[in-house]
Backbone as CSV, one residue per row, in Angstrom:
resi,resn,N_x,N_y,N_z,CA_x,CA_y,CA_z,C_x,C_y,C_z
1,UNK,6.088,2.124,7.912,7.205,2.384,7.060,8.470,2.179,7.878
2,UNK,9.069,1.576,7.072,11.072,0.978,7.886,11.449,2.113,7.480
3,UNK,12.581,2.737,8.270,13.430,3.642,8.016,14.879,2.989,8.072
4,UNK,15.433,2.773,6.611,16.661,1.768,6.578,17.566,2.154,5.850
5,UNK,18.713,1.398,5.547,19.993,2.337,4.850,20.458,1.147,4.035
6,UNK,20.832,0.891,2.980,21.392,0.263,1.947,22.466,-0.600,2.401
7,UNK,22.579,-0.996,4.091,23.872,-1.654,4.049,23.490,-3.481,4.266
8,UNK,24.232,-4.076,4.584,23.864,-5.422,5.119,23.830,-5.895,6.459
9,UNK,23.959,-4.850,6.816,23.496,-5.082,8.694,22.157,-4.934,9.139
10,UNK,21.542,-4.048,7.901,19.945,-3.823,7.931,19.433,-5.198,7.371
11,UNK,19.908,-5.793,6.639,19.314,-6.928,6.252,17.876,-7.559,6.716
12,UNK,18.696,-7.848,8.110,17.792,-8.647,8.895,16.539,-7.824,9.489
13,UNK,16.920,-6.619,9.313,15.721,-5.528,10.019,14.652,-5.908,8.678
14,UNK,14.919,-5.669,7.761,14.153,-5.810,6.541,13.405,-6.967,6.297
15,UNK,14.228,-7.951,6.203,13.409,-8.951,6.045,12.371,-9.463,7.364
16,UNK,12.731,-9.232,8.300,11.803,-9.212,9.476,10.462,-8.542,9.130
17,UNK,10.819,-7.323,8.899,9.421,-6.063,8.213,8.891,-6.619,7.197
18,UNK,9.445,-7.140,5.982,8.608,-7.949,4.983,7.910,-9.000,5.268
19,UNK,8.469,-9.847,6.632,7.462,-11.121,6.522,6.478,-10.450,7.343
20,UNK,6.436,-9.532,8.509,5.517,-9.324,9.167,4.081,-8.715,8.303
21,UNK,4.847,-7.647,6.673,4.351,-6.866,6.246,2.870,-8.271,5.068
22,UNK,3.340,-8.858,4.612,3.181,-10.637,4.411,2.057,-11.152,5.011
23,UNK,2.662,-10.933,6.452,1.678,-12.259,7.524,-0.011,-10.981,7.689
24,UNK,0.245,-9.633,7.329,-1.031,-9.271,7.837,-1.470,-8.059,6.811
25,UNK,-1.036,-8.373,5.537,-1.302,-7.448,4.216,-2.646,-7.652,4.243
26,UNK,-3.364,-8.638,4.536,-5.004,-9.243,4.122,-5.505,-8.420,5.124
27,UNK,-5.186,-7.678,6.297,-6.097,-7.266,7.003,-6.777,-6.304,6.776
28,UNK,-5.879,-5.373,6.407,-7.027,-4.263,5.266,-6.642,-3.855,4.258
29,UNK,-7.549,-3.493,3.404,-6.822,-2.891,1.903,-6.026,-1.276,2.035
30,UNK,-6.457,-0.855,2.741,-6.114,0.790,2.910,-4.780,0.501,3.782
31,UNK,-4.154,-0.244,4.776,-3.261,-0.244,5.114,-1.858,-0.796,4.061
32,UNK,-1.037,-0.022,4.466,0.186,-0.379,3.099,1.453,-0.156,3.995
33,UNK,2.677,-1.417,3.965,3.632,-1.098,4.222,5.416,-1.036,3.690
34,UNK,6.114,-0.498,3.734,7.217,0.043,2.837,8.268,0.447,3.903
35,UNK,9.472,0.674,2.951,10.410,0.264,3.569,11.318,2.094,2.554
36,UNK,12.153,2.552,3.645,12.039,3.980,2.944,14.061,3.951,2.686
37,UNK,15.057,3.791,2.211,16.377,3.847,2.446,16.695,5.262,2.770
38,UNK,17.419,5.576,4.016,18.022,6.797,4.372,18.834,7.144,2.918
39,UNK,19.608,6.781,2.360,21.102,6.859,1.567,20.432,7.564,0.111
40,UNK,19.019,7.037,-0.269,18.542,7.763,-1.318,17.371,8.515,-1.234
41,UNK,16.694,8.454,0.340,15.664,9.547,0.386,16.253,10.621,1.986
42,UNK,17.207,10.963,1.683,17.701,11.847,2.890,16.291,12.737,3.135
43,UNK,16.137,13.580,2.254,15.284,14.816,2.910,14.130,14.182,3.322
44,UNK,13.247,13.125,2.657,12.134,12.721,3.107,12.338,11.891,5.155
45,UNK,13.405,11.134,4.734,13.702,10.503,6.286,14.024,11.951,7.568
46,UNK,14.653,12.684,6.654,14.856,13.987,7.803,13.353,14.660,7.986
47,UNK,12.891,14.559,6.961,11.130,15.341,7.539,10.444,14.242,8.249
48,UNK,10.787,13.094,7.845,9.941,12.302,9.522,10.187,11.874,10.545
49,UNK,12.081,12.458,10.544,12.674,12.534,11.942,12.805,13.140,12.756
50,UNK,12.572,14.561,12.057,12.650,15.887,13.067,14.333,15.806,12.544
51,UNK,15.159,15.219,11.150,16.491,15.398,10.924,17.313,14.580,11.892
52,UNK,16.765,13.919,12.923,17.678,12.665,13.070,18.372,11.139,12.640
53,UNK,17.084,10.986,11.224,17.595,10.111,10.530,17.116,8.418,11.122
54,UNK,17.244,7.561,10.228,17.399,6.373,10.488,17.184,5.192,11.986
55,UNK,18.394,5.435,12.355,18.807,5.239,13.427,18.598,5.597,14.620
56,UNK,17.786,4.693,15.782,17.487,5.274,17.502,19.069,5.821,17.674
57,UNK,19.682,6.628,18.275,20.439,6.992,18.518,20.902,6.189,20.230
58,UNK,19.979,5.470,20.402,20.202,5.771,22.388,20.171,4.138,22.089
59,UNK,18.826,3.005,21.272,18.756,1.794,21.287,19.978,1.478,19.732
60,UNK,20.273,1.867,18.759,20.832,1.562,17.940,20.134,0.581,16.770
61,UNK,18.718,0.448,16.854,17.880,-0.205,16.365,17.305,1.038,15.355
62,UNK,16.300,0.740,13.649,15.722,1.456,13.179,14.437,1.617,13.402
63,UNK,14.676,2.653,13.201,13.055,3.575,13.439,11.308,2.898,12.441
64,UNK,10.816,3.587,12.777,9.324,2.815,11.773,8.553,3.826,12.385
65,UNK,7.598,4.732,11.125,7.089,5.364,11.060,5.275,5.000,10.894
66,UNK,4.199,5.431,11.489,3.355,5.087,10.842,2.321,6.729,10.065
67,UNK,2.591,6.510,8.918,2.142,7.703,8.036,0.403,7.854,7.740
């Protein structure tokens, strides 16, 4: 799961995650991947940040969760 925010600087984070998500969907059926926006799921991104949100704070790159 992408942890991303509605702007256009994420863009490219996104579409990166979709083709990868693309190139290896066939590998198993039980694996599933998604893309979560900070801006309309605050509380859910704060429960899988520990409330830091989105954003590495230290690399400035987004986060990805595996659930």
């Amino acid at each position: 799961m992408l942890l991303t925010k509605k702007i256009a600087e994420h863009d490219a984070y996104r579409d990166s995650f979709r083709d990868f998500a693309v190139e290896h969907s066939e590998r198993s059926d039980q694996v599933k991947f998604a893309y979560v926006y900070e801006d309309t799921q605050l509380p859910f991104v704060k429960s899988v940040t520990w409330g830091r949100g989105a954003v590495n704070d230290t690399l400035g790159s987004l986060k990805v969760s595996a659930l």
